[in-house]
N, C-alpha and C positions, 0 to 999 in steps of 0.2 A: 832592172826588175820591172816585167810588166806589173799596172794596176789590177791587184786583188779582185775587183768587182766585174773588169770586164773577161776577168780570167773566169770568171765563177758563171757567168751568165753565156757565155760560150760552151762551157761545159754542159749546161742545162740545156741551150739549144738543140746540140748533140744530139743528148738526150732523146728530149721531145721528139726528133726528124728519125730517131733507131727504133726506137719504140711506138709501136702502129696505137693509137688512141680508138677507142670504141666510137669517136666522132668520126675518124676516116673511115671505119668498115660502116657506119652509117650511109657516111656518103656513095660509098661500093652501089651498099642495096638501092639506096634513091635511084644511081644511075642507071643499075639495071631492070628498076623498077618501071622508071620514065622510060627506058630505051624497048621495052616490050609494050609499054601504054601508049609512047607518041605515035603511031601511027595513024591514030584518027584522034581518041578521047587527049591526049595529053597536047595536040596541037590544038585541038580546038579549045581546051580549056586554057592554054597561051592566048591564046587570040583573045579570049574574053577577058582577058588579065586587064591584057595591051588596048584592049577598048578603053574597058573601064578607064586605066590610067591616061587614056587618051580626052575621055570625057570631063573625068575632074578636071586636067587642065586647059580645054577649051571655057570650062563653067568658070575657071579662074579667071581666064584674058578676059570673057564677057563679064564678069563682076566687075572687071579693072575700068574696060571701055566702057561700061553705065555708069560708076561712079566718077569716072573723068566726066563723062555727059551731065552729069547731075550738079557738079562740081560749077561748071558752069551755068 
């Protein structure tokens, strides 16, 4: 006799994967949201993203390499 619990959470998975969730038709629109936007505004606002995230972590290795400097 399989165990109870993973018999029950298989079922539920089931579930969740048949029944479409208001979070996947979200995602639907996002994508066709971005896929009519990326063509200039939604690539360029990536690229701003990916700066910024670019920026913070060069600001981090130079906080690192001055307090190693400092350190000494």
């Amino acid at each position: 006799m399989p165990h109870p619990g993973l018999n029950r959470s298989r079922s539920r998975r089931r579930w969740i994967i048949t029944k479409p969730s208001p979070f996947f038709f979200g995602q639907l629109a996002t994508c066709a949201i971005a896929g009519t936007f990326l063509t200039k505004t939604g690539a360029f606002i990536i690229t701003l993203i990916l700066e910024r995230k670019v920026q913070t972590i060069n600001q981090t290795k130079e906080a690192v390499i001055t307090g190693r400097l400092l350190r000494r």
